[in-house]
Backbone bond lengths (Angstrom), bond angles and torsions (degrees), N, CA, C in turn:
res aa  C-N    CA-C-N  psi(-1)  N-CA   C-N-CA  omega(-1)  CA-C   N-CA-C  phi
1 X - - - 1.458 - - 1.517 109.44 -
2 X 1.142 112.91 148.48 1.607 117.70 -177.14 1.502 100.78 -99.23
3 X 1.932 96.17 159.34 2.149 96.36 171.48 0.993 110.61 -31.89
4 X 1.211 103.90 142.13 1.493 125.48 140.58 1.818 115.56 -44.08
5 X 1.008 117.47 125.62 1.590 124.34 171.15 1.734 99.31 -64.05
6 X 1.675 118.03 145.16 1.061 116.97 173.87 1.581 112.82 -79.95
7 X 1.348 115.25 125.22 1.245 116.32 175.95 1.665 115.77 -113.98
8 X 1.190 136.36 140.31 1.556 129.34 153.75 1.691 117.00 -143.47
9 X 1.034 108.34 139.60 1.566 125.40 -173.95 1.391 106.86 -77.08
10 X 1.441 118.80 142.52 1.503 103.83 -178.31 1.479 90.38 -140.84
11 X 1.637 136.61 4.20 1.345 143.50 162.52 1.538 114.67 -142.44
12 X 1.151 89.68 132.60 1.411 96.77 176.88 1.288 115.27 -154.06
13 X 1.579 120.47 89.67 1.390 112.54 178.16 1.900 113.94 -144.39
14 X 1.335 120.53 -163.96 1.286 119.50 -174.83 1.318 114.15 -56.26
15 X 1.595 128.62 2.47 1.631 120.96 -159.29 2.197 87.78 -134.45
16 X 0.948 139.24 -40.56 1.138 126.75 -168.43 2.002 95.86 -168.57
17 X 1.498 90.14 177.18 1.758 108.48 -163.79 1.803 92.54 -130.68
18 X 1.734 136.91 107.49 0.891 114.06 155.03 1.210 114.15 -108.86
19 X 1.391 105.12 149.91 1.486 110.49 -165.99 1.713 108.10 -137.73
20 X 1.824 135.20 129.32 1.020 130.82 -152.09 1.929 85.33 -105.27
21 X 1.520 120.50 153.06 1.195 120.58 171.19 1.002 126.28 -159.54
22 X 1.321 117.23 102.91 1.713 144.74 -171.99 1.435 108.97 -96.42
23 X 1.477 90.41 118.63 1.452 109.68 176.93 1.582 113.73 -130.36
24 X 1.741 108.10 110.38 1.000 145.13 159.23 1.412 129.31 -33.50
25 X 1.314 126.19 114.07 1.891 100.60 -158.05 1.686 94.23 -57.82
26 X 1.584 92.99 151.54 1.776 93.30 -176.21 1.320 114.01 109.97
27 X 1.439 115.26 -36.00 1.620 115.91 -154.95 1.583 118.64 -110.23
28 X 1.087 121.17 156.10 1.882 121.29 -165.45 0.965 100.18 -153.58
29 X 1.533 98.88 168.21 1.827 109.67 -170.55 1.540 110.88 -94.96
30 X 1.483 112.43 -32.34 1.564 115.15 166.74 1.638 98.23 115.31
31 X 1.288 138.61 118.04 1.373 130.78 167.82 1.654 112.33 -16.01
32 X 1.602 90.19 135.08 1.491 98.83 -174.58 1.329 91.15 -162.12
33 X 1.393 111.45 171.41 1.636 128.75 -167.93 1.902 99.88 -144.93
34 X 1.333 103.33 113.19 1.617 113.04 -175.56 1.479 96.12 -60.13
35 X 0.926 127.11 131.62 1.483 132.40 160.02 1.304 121.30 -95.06
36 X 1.316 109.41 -15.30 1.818 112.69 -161.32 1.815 79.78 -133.32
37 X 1.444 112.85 167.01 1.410 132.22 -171.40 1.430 87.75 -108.60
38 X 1.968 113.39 125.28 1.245 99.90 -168.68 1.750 91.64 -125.77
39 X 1.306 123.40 -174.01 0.972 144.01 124.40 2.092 149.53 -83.59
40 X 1.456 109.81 122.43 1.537 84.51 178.76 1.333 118.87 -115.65
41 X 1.216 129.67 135.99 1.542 116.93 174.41 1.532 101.64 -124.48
42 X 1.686 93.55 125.23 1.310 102.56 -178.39 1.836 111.23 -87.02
43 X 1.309 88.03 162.47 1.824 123.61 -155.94 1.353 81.28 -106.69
44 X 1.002 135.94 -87.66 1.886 132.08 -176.86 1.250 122.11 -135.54
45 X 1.369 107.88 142.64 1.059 138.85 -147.91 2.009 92.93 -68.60
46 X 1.597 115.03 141.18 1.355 134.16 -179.11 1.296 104.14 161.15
47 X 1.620 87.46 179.82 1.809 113.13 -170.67 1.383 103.91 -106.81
48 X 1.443 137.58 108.63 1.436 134.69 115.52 1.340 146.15 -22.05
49 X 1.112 137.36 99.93 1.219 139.83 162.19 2.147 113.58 -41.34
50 X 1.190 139.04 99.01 1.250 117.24 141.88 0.987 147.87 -87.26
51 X 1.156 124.88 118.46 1.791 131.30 -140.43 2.022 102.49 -102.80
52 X 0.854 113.12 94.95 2.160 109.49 -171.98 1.533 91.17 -107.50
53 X 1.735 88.36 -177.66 1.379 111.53 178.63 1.825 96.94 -66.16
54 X 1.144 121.61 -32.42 1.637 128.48 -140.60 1.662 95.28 -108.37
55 X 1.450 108.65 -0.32 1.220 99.79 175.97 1.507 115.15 143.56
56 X 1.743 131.55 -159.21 1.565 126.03 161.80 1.837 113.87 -128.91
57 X 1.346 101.38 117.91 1.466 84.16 173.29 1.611 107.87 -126.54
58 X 1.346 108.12 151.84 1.749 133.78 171.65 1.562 89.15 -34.42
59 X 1.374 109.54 136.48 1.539 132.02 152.95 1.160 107.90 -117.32
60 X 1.332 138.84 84.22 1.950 143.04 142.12 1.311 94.70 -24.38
61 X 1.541 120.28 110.67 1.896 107.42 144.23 1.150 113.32 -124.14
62 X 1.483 121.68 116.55 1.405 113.66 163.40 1.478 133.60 -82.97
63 X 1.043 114.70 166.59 2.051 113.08 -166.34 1.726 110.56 -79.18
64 X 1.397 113.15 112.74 1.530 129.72 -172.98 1.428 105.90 80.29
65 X 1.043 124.05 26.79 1.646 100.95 162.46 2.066 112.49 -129.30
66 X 1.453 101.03 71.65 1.341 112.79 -167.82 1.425 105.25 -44.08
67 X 1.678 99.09 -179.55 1.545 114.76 -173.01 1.463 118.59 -163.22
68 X 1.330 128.43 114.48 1.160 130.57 -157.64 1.527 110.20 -96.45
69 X 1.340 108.53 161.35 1.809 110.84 -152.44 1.878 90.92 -143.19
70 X 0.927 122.62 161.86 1.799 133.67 158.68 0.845 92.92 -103.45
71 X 2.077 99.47 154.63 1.550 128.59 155.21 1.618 111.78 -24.43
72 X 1.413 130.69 137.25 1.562 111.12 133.44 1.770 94.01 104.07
73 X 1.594 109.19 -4.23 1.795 94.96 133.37 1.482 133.31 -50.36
74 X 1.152 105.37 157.48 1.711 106.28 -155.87 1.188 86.87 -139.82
75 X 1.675 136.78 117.07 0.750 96.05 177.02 1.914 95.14 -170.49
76 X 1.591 139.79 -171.42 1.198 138.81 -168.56 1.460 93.24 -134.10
77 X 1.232 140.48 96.22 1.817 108.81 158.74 1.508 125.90 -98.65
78 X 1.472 97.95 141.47 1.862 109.25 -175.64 1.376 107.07 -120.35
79 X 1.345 95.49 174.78 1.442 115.46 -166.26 1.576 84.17 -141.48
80 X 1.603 112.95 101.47 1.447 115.61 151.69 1.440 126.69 -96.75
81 X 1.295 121.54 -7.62 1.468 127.15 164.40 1.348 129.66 -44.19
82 X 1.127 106.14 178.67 1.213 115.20 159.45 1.444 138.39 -87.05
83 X 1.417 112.13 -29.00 1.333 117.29 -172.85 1.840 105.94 -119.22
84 X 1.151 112.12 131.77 1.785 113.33 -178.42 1.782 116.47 -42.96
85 X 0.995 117.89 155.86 1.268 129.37 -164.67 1.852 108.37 -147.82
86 X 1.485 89.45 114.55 1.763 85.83 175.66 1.403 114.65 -142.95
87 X 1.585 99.51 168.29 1.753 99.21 -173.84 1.384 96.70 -166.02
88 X 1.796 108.04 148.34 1.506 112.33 -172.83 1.624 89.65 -107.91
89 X 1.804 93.20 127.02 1.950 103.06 178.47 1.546 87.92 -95.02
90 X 1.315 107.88 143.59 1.649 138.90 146.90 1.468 106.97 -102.01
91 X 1.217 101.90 127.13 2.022 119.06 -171.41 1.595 76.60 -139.65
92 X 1.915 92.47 117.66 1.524 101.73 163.59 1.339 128.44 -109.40
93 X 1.608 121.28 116.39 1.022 105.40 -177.87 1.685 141.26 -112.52
C-alpha cells in the first residue's frame, strides 16, 4: 500500500465536515465509501488516479472550480504524478 495522503479537518459540526487533502506524488486516501454527499474544491491544479470496483479513471482538477459528488462513491484516490495535488472536501450532512 502506498502513503497515506495528508488529510486534516478544520470543521466539523451538525451541518457539514470540511476537510483539506494533500496528496504527495505517491500518496492515497485508501478505499473508502462517501457516506455523506460532499463537495470538492480544488487547491491546485493535477491529475488523480480513481481507483473503483469497475476499474481506474484520470480525475483533471483544476484550482477553484469545485465539483459535487453523491453519498455512496466507492472509491481509492491516488496521486501518481509528479507534482502534489490538493483540494478542500465539504461532506454535507
Amino acid at each position: 500500500m502506498a502513503q497515506q495522503a495528508d488529510s486534516t479537518v478544520f470543521e466539523d459540526n451538525d451541518r457539514v465536515r470540511v476537510t483539506k487533502w494533500i496528496f504527495a506524488p505517491g500518496t492515497e486516501t485508501g478505499s473508502h465509501v462517501h457516506e455523506l454527499d460532499y463537495t470538492v474544491v480544488p487547491l491546485l491544479t493535477g491529475t488523480l488516479m480513481i481507483l473503483t470496483a469497475d476499474g481506474e479513471t484520470e480525475n483533471n482538477i483544476s484550482y477553484g472550480e469545485p465539483y459535487f459528488r453523491r453519498a455512496g462513491a466507492e472509491h481509492n484516490v491516488v496521486n501518481r504524478g509528479n507534482i502534489p495535488v490538493a483540494f478542500m472536501e465539504i461532506e454535507l450532512k
